[in-house]
C-alpha positions in Angstrom: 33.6 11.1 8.0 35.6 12.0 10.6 33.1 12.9 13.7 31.5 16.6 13.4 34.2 17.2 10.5 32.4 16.7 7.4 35.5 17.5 5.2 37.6 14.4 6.7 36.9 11.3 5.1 39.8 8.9 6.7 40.3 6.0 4.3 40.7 3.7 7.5 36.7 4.3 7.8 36.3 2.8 4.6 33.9 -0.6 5.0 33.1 -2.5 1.8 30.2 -4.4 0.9 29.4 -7.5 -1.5 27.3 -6.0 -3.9 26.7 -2.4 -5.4 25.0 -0.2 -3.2 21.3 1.2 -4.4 20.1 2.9 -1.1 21.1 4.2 2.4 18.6 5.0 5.6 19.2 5.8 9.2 17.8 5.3 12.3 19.2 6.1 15.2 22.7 4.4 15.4 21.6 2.2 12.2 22.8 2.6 8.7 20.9 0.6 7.1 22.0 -0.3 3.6 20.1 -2.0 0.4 22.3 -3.4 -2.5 21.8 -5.5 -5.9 21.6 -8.5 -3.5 21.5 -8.7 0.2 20.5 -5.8 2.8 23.4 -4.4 5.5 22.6 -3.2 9.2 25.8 -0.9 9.8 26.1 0.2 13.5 27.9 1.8 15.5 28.9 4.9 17.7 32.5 6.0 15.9 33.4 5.2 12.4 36.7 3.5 13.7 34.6 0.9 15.3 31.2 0.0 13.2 30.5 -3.4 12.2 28.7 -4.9 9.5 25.9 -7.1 9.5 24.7 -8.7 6.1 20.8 -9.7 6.8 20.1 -13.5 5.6 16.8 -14.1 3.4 17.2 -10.7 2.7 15.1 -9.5 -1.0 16.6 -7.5 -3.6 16.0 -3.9 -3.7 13.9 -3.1 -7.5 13.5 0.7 -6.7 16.2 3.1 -5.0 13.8 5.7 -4.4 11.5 3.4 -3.0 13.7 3.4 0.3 12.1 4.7 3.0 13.1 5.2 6.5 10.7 4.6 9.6 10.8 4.3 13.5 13.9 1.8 14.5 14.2 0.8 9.9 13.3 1.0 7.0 11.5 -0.1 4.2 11.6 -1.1 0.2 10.1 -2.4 -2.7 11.9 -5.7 -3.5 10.7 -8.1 -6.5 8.1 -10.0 -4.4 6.7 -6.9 -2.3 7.2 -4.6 0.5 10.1 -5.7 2.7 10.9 -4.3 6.1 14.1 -4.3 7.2 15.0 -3.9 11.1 18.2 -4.8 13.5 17.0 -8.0 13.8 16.4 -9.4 10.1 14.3 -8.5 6.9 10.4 -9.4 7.1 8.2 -9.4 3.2 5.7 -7.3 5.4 3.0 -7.3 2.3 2.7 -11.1 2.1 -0.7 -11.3 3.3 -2.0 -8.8 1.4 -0.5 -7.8 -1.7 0.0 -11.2 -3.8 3.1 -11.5 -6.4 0.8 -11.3 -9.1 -0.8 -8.4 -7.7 2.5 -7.1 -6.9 4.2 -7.1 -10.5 0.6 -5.7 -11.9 2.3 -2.1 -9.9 5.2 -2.3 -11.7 7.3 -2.1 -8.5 10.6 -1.0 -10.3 9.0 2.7 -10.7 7.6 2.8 -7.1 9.3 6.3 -5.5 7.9 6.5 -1.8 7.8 8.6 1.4 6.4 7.9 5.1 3.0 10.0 5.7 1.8 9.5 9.0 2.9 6.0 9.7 1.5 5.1 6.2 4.1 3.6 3.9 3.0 5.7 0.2 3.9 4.4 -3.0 3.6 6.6 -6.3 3.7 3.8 -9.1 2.9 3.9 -12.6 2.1 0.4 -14.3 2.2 1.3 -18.4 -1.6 0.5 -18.9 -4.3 2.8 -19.6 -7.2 1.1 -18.3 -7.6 -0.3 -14.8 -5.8 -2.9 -13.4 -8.2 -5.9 -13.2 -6.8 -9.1 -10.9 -7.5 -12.6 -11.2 -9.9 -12.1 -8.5 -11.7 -9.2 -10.0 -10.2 -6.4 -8.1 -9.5 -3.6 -9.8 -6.5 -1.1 -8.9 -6.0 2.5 -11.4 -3.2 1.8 -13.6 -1.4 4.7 -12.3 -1.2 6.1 -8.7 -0.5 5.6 -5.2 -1.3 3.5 -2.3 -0.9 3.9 1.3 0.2 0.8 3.5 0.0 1.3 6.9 2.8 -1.2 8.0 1.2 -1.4 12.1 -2.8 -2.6 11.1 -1.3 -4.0 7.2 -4.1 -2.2 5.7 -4.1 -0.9 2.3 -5.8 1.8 0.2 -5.2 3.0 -3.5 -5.7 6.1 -5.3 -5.3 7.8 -9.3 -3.6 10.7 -7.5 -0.1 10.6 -9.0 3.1 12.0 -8.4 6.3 12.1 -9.9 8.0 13.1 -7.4 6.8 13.5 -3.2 8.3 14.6 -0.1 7.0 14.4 3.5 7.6 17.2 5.8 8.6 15.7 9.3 7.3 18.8 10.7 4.3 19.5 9.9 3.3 16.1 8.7 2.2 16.8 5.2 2.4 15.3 1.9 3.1 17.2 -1.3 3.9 15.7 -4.5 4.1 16.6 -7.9 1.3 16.3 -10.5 2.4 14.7 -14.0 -0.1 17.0 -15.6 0.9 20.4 -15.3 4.3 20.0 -13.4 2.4 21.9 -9.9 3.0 21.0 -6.5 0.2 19.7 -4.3 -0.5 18.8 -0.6 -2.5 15.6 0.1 -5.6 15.9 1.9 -5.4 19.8 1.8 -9.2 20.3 1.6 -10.8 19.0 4.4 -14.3 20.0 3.4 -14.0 17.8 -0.1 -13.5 14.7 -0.2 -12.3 12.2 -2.6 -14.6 9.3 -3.4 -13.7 6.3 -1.3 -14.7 2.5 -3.4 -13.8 -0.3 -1.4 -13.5 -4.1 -3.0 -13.6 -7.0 -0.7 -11.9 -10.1 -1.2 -13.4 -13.0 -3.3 -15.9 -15.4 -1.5 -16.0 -18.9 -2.7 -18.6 -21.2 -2.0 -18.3 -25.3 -2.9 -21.9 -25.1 -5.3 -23.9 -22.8 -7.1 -25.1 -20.1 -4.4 -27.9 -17.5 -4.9 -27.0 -14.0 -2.9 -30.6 -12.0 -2.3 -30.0 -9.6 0.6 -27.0 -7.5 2.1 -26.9 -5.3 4.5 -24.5 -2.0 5.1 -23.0 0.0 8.7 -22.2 3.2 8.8 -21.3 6.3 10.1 -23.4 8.4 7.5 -25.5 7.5 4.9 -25.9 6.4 1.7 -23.3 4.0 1.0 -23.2 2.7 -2.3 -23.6 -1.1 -2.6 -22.6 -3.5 -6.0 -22.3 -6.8 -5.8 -19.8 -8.9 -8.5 -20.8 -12.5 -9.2 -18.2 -15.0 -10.9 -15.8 -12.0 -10.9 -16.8 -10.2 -13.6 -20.8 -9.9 -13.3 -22.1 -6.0 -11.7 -25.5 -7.3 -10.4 -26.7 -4.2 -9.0 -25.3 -0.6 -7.9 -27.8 1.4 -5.2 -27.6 3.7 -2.6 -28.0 2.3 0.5 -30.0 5.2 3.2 -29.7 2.6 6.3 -28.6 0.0 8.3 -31.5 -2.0 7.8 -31.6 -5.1 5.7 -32.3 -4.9 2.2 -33.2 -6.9 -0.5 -31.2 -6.8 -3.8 -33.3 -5.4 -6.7 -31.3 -8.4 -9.0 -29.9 -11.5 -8.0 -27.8 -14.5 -10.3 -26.5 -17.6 -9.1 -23.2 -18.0 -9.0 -20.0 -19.8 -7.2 -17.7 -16.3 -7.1 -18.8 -13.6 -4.9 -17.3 -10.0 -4.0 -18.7 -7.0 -2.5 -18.2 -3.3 -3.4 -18.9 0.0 -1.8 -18.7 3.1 -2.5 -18.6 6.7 -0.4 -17.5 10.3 0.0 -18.6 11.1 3.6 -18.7 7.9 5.9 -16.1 5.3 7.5 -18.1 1.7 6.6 -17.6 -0.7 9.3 -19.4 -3.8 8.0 -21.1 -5.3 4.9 -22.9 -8.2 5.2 -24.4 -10.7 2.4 -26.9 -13.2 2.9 -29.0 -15.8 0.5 -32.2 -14.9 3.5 -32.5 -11.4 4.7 -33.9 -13.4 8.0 -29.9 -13.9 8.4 -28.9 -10.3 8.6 -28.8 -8.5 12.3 
C-alpha cells in the first residue's frame, strides 16, 4: 500500500512472482515470501522502490501454516525438513538431526507452527495410532509436537496436540488448542507438575557381537530411569537409577545394535554412560 495509507493500493507497487504464493513473514525491512517452488527476499524502504530476490536451492514450502517468522527470517516445513530462510540464502537447518525418513514419518504437510522462546514448535499429526517406531528404534507419538531450538539444533517431542496455537510476543506463552474437548491451554502453565521427560539416544554400532553389563547415569536429582534396547527392538532392563555410581545391569544380551533410554519427571540428565566393564565407568 501506499505508506501509512492502508486504503491505497497503487497498481504501480504491484511486483509479481514465478509461482503461487503459499506464505508471507517479515522481519524488519524483509518480506520474505514462500511459494509452490522457490522462496523470495522482498526489501525495501518504499513500495516504489523494492526489489526482488528469488533464493537459489531454495525447498518447496508443504505447509502454509507452518511459516514461521524469527529474529532477521523465517522458517518452514519443506518436503525434506525444516528450512531456514535468511537475506543471504535458504539453509535445510534439520539435516543433521531429523532424517528424511524420519521426516515424512511427521507427516510434514499438516505441521501448523509458532516461535516459543527461541524454540521452533510444530503441532503435527501423522494418521497412525500407535507410536512412531524408526529404522533405528526410536520411537516418536504419532500425534503431537516438537520443539526445535534452531541456535543448539536440539530437539524434543511431546503427545500434547493442538489444532491450532498462538505465541503471545508479550508475555512469552504458548496456548493451543486441545483436539479433545475444543479448550484452550497454556504450555508449561503448572510449574509444580511436570510432564514425564523419556529421552532415546542414537543407535551405537559396534563391528562384532558386543556384551553391555554396566551403565552409569548424571544428574541433577534422582532416580533416573535407565532401559537399555539391544538390536533395536530388545528392552533388556527398565530400573530406577538412585545415584551416580556405577551399576551393574540386572540382564544383559549380546548384541551388535545398542541404544540407551531414560526416563524422568524432576531432573536435567547430563550424561549416560555404557560400558561391557563397570571398571570403565568414572
Amino acid at each position: 500500500s501506499e505508506p501509512y495509507q492502508g486504503h491505497a493500493w497503487p497498481t504501480d507497487y504491484i511486483k509479481t512472482l514465478d509461482y503461487p504464493i503459499r506464505g508471507l513473514r517479515s522481519s524488519g525491512n524483509y518480506l520474505f515470501v514462500e511459494t509452490d517452488n522457490n522462496a523470495y527476499v522482498v526489501v525495501g524502504n518504499h513500495p516504489s522502490v523494492i526489489t526482488t530476490n528469488k533464493l537459489k536451492r531454495s525447498e518447496s514450502i508443504v505447509s502454509h501454516r507452518s511459516l514461521v517468522e524469527i529474529e532477521g527470517g523465517a522458517m518452514y516445513a519443506s518436503p525434506n525438513g525444516l528450512v531456514l530462510i535468511t537475506p543471504q540464502g535458504a539453509q535445510l537447518i534439520s539435516e543433521t538431526i531429523i532424517s528424511r525418513s524420519f521426516w515424512d514419518a511427521l507427516k510434514p504437510e499438516t505441521i501448523h507452527a509458532v516461535l516459543y522462546r527461541e524454540q521452533y514448535v510444530g503441532f503435527y499429526d501423522s494418521g497412525e495410532i500407535t507410536n512412531i517406531v524408526l529404522e533405528t528404534g526410536e520411537i516418536v507419538p504419532p500425534k503431537g509436537a516438537f520443539f526445535f531450538n534452531f541456535k543448539t539444533e536440539d530437539i524434543a517431542f511431546t503427545d500434547e496436540y493442538g489444532t491450532a496455537s498462538h505465541s503471545e510476543l508479550a508475555t512469552g506463552d504458548l496456548y493451543f488448542v486441545k483436539d479433545a474437548d475444543k479448550g484452550v491451554y497454556q504450555w508449561d502453565a503448572d510449574n509444580t507438575t511436570k510432564l514425564l521427560a523419556e529421552w532415546r539416544g542414537r543407535e551405537l554400532t559396534t563391528d562384532k557381537q558386543h556384551t553391555i553389563s554396566s551403565a552409569r547415569i548424571e544428574s541433577d536429582l534422582y532416580p533416573v530411569n535407565f532401559s537399555l534396547y539391544v538390536d533395536r527392538f530388545i528392552r533388556v532392563n527398565n530400573m530406577a537409577v538412585a545415584n551416580d555410581k556405577p551399576f551393574k545391569l540386572p540382564s544383559t544380551f549380546t548384541g551388535r545394535y545398542f541404544s540407551i533410554e531414560v526416563q524422568s519427571t524432576t531432573s536435567s540428565i547430563i550424561a549416560v554412560q555404557i560400558a561391557d566393564n563397570i571398571g570403565e565407568l568414572v
